[in-house]
DSSP file (Angstrom, degrees, kcal/mol; ACC not computed):
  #  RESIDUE AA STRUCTURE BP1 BP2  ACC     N-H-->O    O-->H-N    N-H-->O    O-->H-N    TCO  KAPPA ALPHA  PHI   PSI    X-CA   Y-CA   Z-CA
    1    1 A X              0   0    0      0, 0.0     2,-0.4     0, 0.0   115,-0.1   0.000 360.0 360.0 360.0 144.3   -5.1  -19.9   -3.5
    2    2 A X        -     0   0    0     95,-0.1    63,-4.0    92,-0.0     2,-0.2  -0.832 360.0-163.9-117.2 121.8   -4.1  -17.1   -5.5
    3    3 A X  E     -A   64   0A   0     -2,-0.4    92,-1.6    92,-0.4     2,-0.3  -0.590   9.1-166.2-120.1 172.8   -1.1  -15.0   -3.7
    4    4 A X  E     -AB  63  94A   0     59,-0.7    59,-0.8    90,-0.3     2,-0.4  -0.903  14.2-146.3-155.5 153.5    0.2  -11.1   -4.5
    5    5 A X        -     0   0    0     88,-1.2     2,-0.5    -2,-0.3    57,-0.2  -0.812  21.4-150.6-151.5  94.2    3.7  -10.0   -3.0
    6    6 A X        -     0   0    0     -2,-0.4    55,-1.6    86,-0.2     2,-0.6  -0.691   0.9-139.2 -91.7 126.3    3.4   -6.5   -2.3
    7    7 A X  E     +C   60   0B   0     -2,-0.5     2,-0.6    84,-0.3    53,-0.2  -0.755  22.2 172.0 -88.8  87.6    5.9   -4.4   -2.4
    8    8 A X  E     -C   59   0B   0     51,-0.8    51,-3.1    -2,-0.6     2,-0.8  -0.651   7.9-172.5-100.6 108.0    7.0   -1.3    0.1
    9    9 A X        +     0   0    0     80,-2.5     2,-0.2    -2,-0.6    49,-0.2  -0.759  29.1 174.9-125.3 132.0   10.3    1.0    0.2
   10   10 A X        -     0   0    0     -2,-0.8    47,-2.8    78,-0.2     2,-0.7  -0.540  49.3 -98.2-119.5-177.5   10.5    3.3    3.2
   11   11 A X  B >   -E   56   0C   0     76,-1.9     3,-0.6    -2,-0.2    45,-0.2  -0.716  49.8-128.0 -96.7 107.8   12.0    5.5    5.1
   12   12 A X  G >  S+     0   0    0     43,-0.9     3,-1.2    -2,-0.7     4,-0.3   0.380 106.4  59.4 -54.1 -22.0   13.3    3.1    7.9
   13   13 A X  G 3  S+     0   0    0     42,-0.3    -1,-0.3     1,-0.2     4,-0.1   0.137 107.5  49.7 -99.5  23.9   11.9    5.0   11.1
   14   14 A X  G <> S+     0   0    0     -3,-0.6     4,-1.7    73,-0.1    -1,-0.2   0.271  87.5  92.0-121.6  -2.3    8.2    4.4    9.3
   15   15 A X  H <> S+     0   0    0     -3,-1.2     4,-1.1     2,-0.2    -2,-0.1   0.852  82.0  51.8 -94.6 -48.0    9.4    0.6    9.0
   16   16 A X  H >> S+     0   0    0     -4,-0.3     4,-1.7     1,-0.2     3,-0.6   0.965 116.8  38.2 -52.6 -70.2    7.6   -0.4   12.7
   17   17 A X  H 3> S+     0   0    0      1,-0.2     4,-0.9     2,-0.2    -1,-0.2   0.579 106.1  56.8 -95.3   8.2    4.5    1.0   11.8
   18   18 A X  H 3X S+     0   0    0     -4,-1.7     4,-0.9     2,-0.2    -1,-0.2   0.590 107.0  56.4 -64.8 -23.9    3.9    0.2    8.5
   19   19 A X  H <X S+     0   0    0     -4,-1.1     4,-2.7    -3,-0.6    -2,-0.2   0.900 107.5  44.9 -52.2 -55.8    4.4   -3.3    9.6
   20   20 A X  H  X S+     0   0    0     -4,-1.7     4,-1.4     1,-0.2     5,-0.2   0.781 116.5  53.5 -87.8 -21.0    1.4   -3.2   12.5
   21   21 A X  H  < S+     0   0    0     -4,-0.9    -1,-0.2    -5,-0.3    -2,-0.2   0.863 111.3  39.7 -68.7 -26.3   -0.7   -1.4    9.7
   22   22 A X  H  <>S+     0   0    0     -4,-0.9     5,-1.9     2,-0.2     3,-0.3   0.814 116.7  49.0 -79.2 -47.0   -0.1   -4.1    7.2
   23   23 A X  H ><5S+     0   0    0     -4,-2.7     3,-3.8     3,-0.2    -2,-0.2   0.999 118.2  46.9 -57.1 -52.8   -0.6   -7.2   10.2
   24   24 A X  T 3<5S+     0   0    0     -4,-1.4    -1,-0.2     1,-0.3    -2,-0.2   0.845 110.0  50.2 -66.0 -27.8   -4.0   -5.0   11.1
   25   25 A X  T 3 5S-     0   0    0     -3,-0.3    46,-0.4    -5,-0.2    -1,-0.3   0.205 138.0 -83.5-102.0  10.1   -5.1   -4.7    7.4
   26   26 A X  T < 5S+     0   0    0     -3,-3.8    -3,-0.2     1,-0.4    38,-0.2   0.323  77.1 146.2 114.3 -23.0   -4.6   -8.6    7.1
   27   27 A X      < -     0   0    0     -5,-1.9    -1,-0.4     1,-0.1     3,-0.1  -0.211  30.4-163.9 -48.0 141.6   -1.0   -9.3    6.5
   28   28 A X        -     0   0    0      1,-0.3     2,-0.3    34,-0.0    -1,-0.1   0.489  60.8 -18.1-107.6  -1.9    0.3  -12.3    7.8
   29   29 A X        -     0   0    0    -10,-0.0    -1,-0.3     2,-0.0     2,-0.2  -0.819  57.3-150.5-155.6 179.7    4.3  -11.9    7.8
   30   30 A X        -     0   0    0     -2,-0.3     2,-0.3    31,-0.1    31,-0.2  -0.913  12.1-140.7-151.2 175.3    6.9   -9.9    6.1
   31   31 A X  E     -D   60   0B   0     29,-1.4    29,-0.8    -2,-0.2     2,-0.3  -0.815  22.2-157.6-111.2 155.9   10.3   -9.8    5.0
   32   32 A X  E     -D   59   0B   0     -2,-0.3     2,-0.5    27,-0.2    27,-0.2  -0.804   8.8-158.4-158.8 142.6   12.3   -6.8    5.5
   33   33 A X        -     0   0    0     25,-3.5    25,-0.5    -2,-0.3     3,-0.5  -0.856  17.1-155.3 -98.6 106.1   15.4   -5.7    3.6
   34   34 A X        +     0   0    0     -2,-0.5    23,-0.1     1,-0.3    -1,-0.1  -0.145  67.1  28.0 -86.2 179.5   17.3   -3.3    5.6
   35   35 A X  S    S+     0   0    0      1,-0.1    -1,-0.3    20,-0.0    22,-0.2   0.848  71.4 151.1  51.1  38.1   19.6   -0.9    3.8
   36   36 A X  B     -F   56   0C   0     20,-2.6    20,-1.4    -3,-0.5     2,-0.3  -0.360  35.2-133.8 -93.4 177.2   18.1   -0.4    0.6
   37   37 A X        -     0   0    0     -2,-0.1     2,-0.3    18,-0.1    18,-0.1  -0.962  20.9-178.2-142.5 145.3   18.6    3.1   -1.6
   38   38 A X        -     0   0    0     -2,-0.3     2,-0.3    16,-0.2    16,-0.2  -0.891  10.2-161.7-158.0 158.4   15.9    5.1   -3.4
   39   39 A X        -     0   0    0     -2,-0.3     2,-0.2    14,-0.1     4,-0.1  -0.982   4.5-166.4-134.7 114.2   15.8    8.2   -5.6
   40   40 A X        -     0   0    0      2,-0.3    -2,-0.0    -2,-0.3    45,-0.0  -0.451  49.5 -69.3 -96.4 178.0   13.0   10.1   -6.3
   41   41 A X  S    S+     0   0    0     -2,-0.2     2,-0.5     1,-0.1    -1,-0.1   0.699 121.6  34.7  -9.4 -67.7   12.8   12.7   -9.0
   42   42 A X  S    S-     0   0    0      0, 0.0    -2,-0.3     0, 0.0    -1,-0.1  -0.934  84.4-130.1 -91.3 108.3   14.9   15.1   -7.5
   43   43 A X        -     0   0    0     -2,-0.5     2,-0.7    -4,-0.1    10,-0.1  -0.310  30.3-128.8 -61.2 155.8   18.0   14.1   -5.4
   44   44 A X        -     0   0    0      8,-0.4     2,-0.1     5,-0.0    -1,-0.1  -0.912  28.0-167.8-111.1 126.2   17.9   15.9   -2.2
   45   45 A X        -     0   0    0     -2,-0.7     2,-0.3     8,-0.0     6,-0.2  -0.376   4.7-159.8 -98.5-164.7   20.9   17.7   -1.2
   46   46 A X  B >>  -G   50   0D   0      4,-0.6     3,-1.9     1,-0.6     4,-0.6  -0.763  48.6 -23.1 166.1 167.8   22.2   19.4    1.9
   47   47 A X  G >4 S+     0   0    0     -2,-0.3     3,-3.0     1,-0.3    -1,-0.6   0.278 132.0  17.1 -21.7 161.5   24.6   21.9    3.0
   48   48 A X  G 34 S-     0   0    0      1,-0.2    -1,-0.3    -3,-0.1     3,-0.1   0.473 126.7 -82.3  59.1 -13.5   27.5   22.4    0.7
   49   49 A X  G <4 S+     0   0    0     -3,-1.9     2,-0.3    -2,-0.4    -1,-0.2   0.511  83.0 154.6  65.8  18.8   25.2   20.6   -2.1
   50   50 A X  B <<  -G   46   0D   0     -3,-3.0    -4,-0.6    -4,-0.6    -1,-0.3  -0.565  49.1-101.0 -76.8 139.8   26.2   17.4   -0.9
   51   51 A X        -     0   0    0     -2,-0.3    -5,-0.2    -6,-0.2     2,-0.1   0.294  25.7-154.1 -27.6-124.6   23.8   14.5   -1.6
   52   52 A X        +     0   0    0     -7,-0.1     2,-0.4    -6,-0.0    -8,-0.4   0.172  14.7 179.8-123.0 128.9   21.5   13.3    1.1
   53   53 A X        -     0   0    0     -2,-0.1     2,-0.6   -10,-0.1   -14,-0.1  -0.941  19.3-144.6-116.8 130.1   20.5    9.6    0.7
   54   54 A X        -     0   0    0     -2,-0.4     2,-0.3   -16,-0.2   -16,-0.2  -0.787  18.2-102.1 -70.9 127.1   18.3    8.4    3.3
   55   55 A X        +     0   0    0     -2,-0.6   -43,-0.9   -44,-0.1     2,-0.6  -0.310  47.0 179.1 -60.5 123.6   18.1    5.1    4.8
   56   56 A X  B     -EF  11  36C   0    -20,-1.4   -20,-2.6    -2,-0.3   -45,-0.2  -0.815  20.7-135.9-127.2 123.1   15.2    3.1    3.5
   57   57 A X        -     0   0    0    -47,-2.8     2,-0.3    -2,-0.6   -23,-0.2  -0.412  10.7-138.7 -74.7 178.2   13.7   -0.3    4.0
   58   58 A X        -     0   0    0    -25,-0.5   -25,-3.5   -49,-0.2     2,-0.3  -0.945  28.5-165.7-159.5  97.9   12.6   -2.7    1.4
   59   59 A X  E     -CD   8  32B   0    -51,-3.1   -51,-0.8    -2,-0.3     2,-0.3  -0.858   7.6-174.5 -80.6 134.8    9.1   -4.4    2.8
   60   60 A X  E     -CD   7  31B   0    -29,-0.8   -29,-1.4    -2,-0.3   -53,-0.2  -0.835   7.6-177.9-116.4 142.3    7.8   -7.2    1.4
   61   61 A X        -     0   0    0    -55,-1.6   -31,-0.1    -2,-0.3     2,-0.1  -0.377  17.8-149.5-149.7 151.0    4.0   -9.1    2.3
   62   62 A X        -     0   0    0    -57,-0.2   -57,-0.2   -33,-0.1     2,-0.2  -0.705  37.5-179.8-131.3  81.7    2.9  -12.3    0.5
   63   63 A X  E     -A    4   0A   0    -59,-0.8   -59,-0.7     1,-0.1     5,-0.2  -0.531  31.0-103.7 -99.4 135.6   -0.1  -11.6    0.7
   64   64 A X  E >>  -A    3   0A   0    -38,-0.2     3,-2.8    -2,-0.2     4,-1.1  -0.255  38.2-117.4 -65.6 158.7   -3.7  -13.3   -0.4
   65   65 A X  T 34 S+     0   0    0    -63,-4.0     4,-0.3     1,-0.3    -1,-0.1   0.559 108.5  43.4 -20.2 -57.4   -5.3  -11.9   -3.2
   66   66 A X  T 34 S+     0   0    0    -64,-0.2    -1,-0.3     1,-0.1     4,-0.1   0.440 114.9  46.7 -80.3  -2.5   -8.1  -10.8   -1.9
   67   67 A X  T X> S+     0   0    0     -3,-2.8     4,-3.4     2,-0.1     3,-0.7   0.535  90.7  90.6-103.4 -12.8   -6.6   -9.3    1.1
   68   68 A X  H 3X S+     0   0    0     -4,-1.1     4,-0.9     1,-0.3     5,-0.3   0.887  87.9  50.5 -46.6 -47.5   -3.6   -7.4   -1.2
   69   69 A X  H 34 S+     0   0    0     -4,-0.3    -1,-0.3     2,-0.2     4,-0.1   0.685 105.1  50.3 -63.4 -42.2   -5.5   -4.4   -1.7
   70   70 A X  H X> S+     0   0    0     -3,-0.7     4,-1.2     2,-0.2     3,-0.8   0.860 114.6  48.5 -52.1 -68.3   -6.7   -3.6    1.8
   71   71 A X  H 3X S+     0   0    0     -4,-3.4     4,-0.6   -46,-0.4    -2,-0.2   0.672 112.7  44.9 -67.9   0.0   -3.2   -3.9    2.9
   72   72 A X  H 3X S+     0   0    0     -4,-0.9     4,-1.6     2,-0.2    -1,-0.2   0.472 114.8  47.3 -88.6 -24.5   -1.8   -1.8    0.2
   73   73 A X  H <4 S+     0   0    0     -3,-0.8     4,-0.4    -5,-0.3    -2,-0.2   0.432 109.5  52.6-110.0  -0.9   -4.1    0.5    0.6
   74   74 A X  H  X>S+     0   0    0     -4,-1.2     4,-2.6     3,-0.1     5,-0.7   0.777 112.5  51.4-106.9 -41.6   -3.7    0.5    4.7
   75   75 A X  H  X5S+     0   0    0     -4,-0.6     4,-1.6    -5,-0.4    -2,-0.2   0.889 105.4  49.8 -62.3 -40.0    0.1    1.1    4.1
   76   76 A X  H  X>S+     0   0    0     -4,-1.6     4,-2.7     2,-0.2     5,-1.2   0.930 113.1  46.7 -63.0 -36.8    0.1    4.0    1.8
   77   77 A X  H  45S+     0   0    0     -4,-0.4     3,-0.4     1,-0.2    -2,-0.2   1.000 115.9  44.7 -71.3 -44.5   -2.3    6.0    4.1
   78   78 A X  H  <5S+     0   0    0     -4,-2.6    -1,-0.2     1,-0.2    -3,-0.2   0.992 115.9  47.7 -51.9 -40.5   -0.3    5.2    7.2
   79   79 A X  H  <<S-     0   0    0     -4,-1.6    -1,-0.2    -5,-0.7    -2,-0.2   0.957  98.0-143.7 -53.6 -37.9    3.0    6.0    5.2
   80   80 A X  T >X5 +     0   0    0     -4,-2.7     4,-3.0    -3,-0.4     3,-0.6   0.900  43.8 157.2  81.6  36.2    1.3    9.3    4.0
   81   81 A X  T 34< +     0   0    0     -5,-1.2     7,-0.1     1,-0.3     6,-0.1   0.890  66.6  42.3-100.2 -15.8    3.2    8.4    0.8
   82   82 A X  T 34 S+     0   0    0     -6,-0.2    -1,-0.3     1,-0.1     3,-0.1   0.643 123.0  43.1 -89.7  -0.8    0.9   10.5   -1.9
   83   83 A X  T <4 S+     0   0    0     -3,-0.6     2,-1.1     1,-0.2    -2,-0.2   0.757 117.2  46.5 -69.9 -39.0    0.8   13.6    0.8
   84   84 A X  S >< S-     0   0    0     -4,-3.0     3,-1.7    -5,-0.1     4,-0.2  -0.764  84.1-140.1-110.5  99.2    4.5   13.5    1.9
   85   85 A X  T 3  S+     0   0    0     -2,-1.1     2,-2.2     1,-0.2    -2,-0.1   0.153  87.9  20.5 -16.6 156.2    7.2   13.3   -1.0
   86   86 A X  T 3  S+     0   0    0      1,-0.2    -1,-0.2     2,-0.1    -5,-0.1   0.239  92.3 109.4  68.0 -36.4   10.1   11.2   -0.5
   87   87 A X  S <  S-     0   0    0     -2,-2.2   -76,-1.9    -3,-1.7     2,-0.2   0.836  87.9 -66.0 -50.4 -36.7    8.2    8.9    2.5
   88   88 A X        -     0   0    0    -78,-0.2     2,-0.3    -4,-0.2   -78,-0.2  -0.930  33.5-126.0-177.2-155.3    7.8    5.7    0.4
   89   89 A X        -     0   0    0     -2,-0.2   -80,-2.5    -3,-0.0     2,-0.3  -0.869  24.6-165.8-176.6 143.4    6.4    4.2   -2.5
   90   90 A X        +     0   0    0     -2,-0.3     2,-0.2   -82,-0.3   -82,-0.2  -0.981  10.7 178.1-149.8 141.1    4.3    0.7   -2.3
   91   91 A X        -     0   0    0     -2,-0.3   -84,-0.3   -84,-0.0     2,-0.3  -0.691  24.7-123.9-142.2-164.8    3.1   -1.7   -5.1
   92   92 A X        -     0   0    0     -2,-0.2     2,-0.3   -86,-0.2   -86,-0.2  -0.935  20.2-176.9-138.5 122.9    1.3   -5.0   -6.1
   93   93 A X        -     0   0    0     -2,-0.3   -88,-1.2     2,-0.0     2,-0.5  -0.981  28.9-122.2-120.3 160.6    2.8   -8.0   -8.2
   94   94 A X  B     -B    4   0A   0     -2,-0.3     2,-0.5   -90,-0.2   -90,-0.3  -0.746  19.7-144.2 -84.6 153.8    0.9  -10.9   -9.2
   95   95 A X        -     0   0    0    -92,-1.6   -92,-0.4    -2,-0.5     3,-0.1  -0.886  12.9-170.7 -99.4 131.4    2.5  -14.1   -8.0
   96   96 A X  S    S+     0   0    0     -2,-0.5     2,-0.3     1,-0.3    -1,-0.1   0.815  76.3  16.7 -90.3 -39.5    2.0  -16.9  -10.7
   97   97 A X        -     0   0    0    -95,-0.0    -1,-0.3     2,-0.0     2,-0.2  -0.902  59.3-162.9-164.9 137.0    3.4  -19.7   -8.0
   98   98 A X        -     0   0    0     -2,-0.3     2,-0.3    -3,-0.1     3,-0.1  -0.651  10.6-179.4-134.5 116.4    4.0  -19.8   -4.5
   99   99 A X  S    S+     0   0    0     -2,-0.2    -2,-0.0     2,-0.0     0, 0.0  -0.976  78.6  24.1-135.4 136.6    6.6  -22.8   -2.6
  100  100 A X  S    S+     0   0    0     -2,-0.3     4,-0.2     0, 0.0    -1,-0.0   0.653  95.7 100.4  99.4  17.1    7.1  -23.0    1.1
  101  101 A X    >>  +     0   0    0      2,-0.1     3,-1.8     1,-0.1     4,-1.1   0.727  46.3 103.0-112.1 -29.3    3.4  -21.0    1.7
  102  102 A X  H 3>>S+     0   0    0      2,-0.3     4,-3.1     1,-0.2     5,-0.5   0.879  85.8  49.1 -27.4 -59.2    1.2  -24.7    2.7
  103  103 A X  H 3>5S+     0   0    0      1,-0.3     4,-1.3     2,-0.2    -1,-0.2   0.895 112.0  44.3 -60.3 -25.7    1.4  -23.5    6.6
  104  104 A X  H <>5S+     0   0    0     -3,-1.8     4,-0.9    -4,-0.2    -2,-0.3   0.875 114.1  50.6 -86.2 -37.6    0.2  -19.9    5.7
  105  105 A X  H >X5S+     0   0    0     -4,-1.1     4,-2.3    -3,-0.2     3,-1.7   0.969 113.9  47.9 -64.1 -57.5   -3.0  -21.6    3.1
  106  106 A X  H 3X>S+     0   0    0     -4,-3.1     4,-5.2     1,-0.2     5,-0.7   0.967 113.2  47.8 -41.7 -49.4   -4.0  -24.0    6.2
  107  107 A X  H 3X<S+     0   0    0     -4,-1.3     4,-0.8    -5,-0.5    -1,-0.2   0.842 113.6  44.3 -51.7 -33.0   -4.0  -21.0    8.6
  108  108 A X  H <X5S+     0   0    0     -3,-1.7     4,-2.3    -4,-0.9     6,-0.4   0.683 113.6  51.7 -95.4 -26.3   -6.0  -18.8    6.4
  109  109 A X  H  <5S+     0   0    0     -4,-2.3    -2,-0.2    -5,-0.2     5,-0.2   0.740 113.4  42.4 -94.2 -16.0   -8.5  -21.7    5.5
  110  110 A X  H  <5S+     0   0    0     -4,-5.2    -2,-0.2    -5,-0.3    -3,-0.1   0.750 120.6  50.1 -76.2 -44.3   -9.3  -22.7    9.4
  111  111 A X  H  <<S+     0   0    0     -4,-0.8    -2,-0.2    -5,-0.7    -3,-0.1   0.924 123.8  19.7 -40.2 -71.2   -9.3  -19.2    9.9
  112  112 A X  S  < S-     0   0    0     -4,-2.3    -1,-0.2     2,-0.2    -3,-0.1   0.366 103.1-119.3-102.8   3.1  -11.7  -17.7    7.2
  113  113 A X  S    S+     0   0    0     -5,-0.2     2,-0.3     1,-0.2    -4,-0.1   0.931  71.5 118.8  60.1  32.5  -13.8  -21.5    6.4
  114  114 A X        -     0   0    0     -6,-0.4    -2,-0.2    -5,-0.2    -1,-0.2  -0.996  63.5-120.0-124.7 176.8  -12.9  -21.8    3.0
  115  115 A X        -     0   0    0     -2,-0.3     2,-0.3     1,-0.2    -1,-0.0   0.171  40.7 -96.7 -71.4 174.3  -10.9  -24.3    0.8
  116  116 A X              0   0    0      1,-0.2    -1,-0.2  -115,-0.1   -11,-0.0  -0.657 360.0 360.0 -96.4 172.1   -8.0  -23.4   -1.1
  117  117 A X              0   0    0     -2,-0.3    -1,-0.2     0, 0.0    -2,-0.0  -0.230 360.0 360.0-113.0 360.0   -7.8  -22.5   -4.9
């Protein structure tokens, strides 16, 4: 079975429901890394011209192959992240090899009736 490890960082009060959009779009876990830091283009400042860094989560899905896409593609629309600057940013990597994943292939292969790859 051929796996992808999709990658999301958001703005932490988006964190909930980018999670039940990714489980609904096929996801079967996550990790999430609280307290991460992002910068886009522009730093954003505030009063005084002092920085303002928002708190941002770090998602990540280890997700099958065929399912990556749907669930990448159900997290950016909920996120809104190409209408709204600054909400997030989500990506795709291929995974070459997988350890500690056997209970999640079983699950997915009673589930959807076919064998692993």
């Amino acid at each position: 079975m051929r796996f992808k490890l999709i990658v999301a960082m958001v703005e932490d009060d988006l964190t909930n429901t980018l999670l039940d959009a990714a489980r609904q779009a096929g996801a079967t876990g996550s990790t999430v890394i609280n307290n991460a830091r992002g910068e886009g283009l522009n730093k954003a400042l505030g009063i005084f011209g002092m920085e303002i860094t928002a708190q941002r989560d770090m998602l990540l899905f280890l997700a099958e192959a065929h399912r990556s896409q749907h669930i990448l593609e159900a997290i950016a629309r909920v996120g809104e992240f190409d209408e709204t600057p600054g909400t997030g940013i989500a990506f795709q990597l291929d995974v070459e090899e997988a350890a500690g994943v056997q209970h999640q292939i079983e699950a997915l292969s009673d589930t959807k009736g076919h064998k692993n790859q």
